[in-house]
C-alpha positions, 0 to 999 in steps of 0.5 A: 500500500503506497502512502498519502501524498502531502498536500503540495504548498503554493505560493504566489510570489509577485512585484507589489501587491498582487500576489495579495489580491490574486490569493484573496480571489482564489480564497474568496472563490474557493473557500481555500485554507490559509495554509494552501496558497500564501502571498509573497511580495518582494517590496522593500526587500533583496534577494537574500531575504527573499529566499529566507522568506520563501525557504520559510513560506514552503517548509520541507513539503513539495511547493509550487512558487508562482510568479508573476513575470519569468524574469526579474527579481521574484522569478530569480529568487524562486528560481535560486529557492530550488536548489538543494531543497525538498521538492519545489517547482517555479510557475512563471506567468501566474493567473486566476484559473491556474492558482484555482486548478492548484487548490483543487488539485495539490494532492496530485505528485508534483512533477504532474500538477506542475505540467497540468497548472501550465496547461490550464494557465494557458487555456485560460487565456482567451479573447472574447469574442474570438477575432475572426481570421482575415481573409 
């Protein structure tokens, strides 16, 4: 018989307050637990007490650590915060449908909810209507 699977964290790390807003959505929508998906800014601090401060947010469970952009501070110090530690995966490009697939689904092994966050991310970009092709 093959053990439970920890619960994976989530932390959405953004310039300014985003992250705060994007974390009150998905908990307003979905009812989340606190502890499921956190917030983190990177206003008024460096890259060294960024990564202290996302070593403590994620623990030694598996975490996914969203960001905003996929280049700059908060992407290079999620990115940094991988190395050596328990499982945790970096997820550039954050969006609503995406962190809401992650409430839902962070029972999932790591490596898959990784590749399913993406995907869904991506779905949920759409214009509407849809621009009719040119002629």
């Amino acid at each position: 018989m093959s053990e439970p699977v920890a619960a994976v964290r989530g932390i959405v790390f953004t310039h300014g307050r985003m992250a705060e807003g994007m974390v009150d959505a998905v908990r307003t929508i979905a009812g989340t637990p606190e502890e499921a998906l956190v917030p983190l800014s990177n206003e008024g601090r460096g890259p060294e007490s960024l990564m202290d401060e996302l070593d403590r947010l994620a623990g030694d469970a598996p975490a996914v650590i969203f960001t905003d952009l996929q280049s700059g501070s908060c992407a290079m110090a999620a990115r940094l915060s991988c190395r050596g530690r328990a499982p945790r995966a970096v997820v550039c490009g954050a969006n609503l449908p995406m962190l809401l697939d992650f409430v839902f689904n962070r029972e999932m092994p790591l490596d898959a909810l990784v590749v399913r966050l993406v995907e869904s991310g991506r779905k949920g970009i759409q214009a509407l209507p849809a621009p009719s092709e040119a002629p």
